[in-house]
N, C-alpha and C positions, 0 to 999 in steps of 0.2 A: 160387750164383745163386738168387734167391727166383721165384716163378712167374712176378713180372709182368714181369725180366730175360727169361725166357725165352719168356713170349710177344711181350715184343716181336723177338726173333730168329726166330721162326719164323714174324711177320710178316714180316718184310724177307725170308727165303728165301721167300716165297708170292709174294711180290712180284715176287721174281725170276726166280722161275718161271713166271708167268703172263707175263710180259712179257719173257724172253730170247732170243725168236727176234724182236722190234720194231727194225726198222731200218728208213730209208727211203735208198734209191739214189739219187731224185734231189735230194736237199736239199741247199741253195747259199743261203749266210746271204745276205741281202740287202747291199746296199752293201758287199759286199766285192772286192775286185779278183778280178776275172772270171779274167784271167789267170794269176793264183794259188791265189786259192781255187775247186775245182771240186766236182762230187757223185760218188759213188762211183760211180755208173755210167759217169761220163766216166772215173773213173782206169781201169775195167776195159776198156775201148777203149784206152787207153794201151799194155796189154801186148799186145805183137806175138807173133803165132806164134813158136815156139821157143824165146820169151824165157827167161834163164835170172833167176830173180826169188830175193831172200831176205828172209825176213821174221824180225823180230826178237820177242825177247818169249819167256818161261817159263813151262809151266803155266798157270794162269787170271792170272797177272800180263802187265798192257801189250798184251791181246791185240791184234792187230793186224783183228778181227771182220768189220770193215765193208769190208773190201778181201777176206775170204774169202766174198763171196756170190757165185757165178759159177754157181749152179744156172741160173737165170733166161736170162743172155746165153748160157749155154754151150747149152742144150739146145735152144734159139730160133736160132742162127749158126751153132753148132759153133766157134766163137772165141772168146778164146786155146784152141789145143792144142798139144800137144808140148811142155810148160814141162819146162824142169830147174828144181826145186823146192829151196830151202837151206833148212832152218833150224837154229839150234843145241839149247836146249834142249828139254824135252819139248812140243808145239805141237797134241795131241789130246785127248779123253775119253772116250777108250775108248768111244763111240757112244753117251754119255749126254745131252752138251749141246754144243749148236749155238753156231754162232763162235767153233769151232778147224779146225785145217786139215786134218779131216776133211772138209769143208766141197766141198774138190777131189779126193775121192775119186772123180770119175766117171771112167770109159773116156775115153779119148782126150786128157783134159783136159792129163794129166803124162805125162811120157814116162820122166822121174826122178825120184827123192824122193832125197836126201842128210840125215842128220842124225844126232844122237848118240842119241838119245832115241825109239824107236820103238813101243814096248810101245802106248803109250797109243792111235798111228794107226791103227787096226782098219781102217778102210776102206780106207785105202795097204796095211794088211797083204795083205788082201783080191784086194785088187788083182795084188799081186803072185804071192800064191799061184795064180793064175788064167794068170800070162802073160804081163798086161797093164800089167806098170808096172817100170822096174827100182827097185831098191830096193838102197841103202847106203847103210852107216853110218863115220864116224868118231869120234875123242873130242870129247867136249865143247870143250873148251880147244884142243884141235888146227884146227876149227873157226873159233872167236873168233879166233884168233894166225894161220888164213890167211888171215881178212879184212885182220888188221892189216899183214900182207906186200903183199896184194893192193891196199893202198890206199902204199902203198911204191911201186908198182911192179914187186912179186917176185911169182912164181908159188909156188913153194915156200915146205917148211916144214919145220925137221929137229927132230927130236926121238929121244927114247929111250921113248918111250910108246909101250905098245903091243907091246915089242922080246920076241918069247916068248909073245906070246897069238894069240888068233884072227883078229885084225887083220897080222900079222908074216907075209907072203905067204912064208917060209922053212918055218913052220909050219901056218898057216894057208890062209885062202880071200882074206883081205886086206878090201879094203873093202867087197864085194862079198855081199848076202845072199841073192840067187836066182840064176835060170841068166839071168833079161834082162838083168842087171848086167854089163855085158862090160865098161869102162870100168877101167884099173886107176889109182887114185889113191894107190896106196901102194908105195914102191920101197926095199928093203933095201937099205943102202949100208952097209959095215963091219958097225958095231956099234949104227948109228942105221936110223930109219926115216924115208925122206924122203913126204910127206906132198904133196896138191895137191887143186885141186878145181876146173870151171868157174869162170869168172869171170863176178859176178852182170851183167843188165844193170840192174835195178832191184832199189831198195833200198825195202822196206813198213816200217814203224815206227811205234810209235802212242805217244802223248805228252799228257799234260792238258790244256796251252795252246796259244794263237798268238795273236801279236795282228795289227794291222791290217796291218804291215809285212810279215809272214811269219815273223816269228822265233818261234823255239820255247822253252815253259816246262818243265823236269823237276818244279816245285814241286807238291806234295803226290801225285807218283809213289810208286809200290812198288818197281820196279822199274827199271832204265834199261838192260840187260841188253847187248847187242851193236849198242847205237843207231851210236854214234859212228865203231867200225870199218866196220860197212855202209853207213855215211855215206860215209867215206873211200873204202873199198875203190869205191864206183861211181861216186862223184864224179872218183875220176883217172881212169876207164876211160871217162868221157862220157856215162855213163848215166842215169837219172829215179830222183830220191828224191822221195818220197812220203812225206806223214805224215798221220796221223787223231789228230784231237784232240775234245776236248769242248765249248770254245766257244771265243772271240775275249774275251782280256781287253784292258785298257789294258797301255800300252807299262809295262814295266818293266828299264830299263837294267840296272841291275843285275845281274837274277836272270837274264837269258838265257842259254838253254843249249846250245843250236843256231841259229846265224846265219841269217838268212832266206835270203842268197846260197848257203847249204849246202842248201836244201829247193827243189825243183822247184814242187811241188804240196800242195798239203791239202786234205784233207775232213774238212769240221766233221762230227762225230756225234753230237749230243746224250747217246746214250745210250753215249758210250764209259765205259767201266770202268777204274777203279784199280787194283780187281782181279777177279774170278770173282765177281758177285754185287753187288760193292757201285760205284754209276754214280761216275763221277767228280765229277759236280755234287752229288753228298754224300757225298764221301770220308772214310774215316774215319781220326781222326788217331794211331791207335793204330799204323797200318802209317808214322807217319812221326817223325822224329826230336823233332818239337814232343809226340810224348804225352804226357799227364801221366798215364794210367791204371795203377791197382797192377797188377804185373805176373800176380797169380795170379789177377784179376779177369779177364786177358783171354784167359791159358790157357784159363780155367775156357769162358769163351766161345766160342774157339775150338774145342774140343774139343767142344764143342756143337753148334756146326753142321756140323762133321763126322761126327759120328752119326747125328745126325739123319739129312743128306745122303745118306749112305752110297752115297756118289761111289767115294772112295778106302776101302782097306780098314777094315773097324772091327776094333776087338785086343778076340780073346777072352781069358780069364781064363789062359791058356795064356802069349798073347804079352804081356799085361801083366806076369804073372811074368817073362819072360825082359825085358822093360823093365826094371824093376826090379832085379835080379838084374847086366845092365849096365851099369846107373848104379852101382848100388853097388861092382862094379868099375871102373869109369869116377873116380872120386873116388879110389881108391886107387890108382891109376897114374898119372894126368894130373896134371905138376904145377901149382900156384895159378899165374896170368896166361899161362895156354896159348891160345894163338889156334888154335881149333877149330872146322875145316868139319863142321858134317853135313847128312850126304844123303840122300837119301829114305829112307820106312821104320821101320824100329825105331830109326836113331838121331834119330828125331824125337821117338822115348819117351825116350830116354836127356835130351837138351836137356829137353822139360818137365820131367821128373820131378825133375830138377836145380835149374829155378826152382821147383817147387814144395814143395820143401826147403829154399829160403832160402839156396844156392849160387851162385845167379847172378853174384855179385859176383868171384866168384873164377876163371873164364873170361870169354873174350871170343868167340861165336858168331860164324862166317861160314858163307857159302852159295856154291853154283857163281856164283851170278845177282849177286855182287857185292855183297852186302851184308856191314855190319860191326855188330857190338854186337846188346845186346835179343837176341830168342830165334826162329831161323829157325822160322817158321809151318810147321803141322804140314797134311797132306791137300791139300784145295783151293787153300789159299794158300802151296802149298812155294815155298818160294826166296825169300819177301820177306821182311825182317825183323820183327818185333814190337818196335815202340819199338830203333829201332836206335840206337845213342849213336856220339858222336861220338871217337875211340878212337887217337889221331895220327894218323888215318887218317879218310878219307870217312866217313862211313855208308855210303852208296851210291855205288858207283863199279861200270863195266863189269866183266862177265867175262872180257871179254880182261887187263885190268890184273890180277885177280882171279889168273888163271890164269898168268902173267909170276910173280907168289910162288910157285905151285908147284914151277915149274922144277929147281931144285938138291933134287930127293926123293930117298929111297931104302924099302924097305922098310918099312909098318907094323912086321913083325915085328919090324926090327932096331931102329927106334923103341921098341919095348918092351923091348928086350935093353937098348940103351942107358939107357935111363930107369930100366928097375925093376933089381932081382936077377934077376926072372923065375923063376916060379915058377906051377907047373899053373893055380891058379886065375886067373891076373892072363892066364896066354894065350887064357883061354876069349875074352877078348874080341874076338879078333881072327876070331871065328866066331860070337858073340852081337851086337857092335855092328855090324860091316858097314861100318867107317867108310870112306869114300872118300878125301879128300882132306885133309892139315891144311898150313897155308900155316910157311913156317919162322919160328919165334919166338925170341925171344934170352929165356933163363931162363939165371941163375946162368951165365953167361958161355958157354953152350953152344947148339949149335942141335939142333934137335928139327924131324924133318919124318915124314908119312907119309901112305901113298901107296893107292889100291889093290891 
């Protein structure tokens, strides 16, 4: 990038910075149906004492913002309190920026917090170390797949994740991460783990469009993450879906992605976000399958306001060797058309340093949050794709679908047993790359999966 690339980006992060905590509660577009479209301050009277609420949305992608301002009513009423809180993937900032759902870290506000993804929730941490809030976790995917039961009609969820770690109440504490957590959602049965969790009574979800009918647009999203299942899942149960969008377009048949009769309520937000930093009324088209930009044009970008930022960790000369050092293990093990998840972290070095050698053609990248193709965005924008392609598959499709490929795993290790000869150097990776999850692929007539 030459200087005047880069000062135009650290205009747009000034930008976003001086202007990220800019919301208004009571804004209601004009002429639009009263009884559809409301302000966020009306949605936050919506929720009832006790309500058990799930918000969808990853990281700084699809934040759900403008439904986490409850400082104001909360401190002024003392209402809502006692929620049981869901969400699936990571949904804080580690106390750096405002509209995540740290947002309901006060006393009284949550009575639960459920999710897979906690590191980032400081203030829930907080909380909980204090007394004041139960706190637990389950997987990712285990999550996604009991909305998709829950909108069935099942309460349950069986799986084999989990069978032998700290989650596995035989060995473990179970789901459970302080002493307020008394609630047991996890039940060893044989050789599986059966899985459960409240059932939501509202569903938050945040989306680009709507038009004047109420229907909803996915078009030029990052993310669509666990919209559909928390659709489902509160729609059979009788409950209030809610969405936050960025303006009202014209009707487009076609592209609709969520039916109007599927959404309760919206509120327009001007300043909703595509993703952490950049508004949705000027999206940018690098996170969407239309890019046309050179792929080491947007690395290079990326990894620029991620420094800058210094949100997420920056890699010293230490962890860019060990980046390096895995990729170049990562190419001699993985073989050409492998469909590979990665997950926060260093294997977000291993994906660049991959495109930035002119390999990208030879894997196909996915993420938890459901994306396929292009190269999962590194720091602030984990989980969405960069220029994701289109691949017999979605580009973007939920994490529950996402995690349904997981299923039939076994072993990273034996994934590598199988794959290579296995030999010292090729196992370092399974302690240099950290890889989480890889969806099963058919190469040369065999499947390949692994797993954490």
């Amino acid at each position: 990038m030459n200087w005047l690339d880069k000062a135009k980006l650290i205009r747009h992060i000034l930008r976003w910075r001086f202007t990220w905590s800019k919301h208004s509660l009571d804004y209601r577009p004009q002429n639009a149906d009263a009884g559809k479209f409301i302000s966020a301050r009306k949605a936050a009277q919506l929720i009832n004492d006790q309500s058990c609420v799930f918000s969808c949305g990853i990281a700084g992608n699809a934040r759900c913002s403008i439904f986490l301002c409850y400082q104001g009513p909360v401190q002024k009423t003392g209402h809502p309190n006692d929620l049981t809180w869901i969400n699936c993937g990571a949904q804080g900032s580690r106390g750096k920026v405002p509209g995540t759902v740290e947002e309901l870290g006060l006393p009284g506000l949550m009575k639960a917090y459920i999710t897979a993804h906690i590191e980032t929730t400081k203030a829930q941490l907080k909380l909980g170390q204090e007394g004041k809030l139960a706190l637990y976790t389950l997987p990712q995917g285990v999550i996604s797949l009991l909305l998709k039961e829950q909108g069935e009609g099942k309460r349950f969820f069986t799986s084999r994740v989990g069978v032998g770690t700290f989650l596995d109440p035989k060995v473990g504490t179970g789901a459970a991460l302080n002493e307020s957590a008394t609630d047991d959602l996890i039940f060893p049965v044989e050789d599986d783990l059966v899985y459960t969790m409240p059932q939501p009574d509202i569903a938050l979800f945040s989306a680009p469009y709507a038009d004047a009918e109420g229907n909803i647009y996915y078009k030029h999203a990052s993310t669509i993450t666990e919209n559909e299942q928390a659709i489902r899942s509160v729609r059979t149960h009788s409950g209030i879906v809610m969405a936050a969008v960025s303006k009202i377009i014209p009707k487009e048949p076609e592209n609709i992605s969520v039916p109007a009769h599927l959404v309760d309520y919206i509120v327009v937000n001007p300043y909703n976000e595509q993703t952490v930093s950049v508004p949705q009324k000027r999206y940018w088209t690098l996170f969407t399958p239309e890019c046309t930009m050179d792929f080491k044009t947007g690395v290079e970008q990326l990894k620029f306001i991620n420094t800058f930022l210094k949100i997420t960790p920056v890699r010293t000369c230490v962890g860019n060797m060990m980046g390096r050092l895995a990729a170049s293990i990562f190419v001699q093990v993985v073989p050409k058309g492998g469909l590979i998840n990665i997950g926060v972290g260093f294997p977000e070095e291993v994906a660049r340093l991959i495109v930035e050698n002119d390999l990208e053609k030879n894997y196909v990248f996915t993420t938890e949050a459901g994306s396929y193709g292009g190269l999962p965005s590194p720091g602030i924008f984990l989980a969405q794709p960069f220029i994701p392609i289109t691949w017999n598959l979605p580009p973007i499709c939920s994490n529950a679908t996402t995690s349904i490929w997981i299923w039939p795993c076994w072993d990273f290790w034996r994934w590598i047993a199988r794959a290579t000869s296995m030999c010292p150097k090729e196992a370092q990776i399974s302690r240099i790359m950290w890889a989480r999850v890889v969806f099963p692929i058919s190469y040369t007539g065999q499947k390949y999966y692994f797993r954490r």
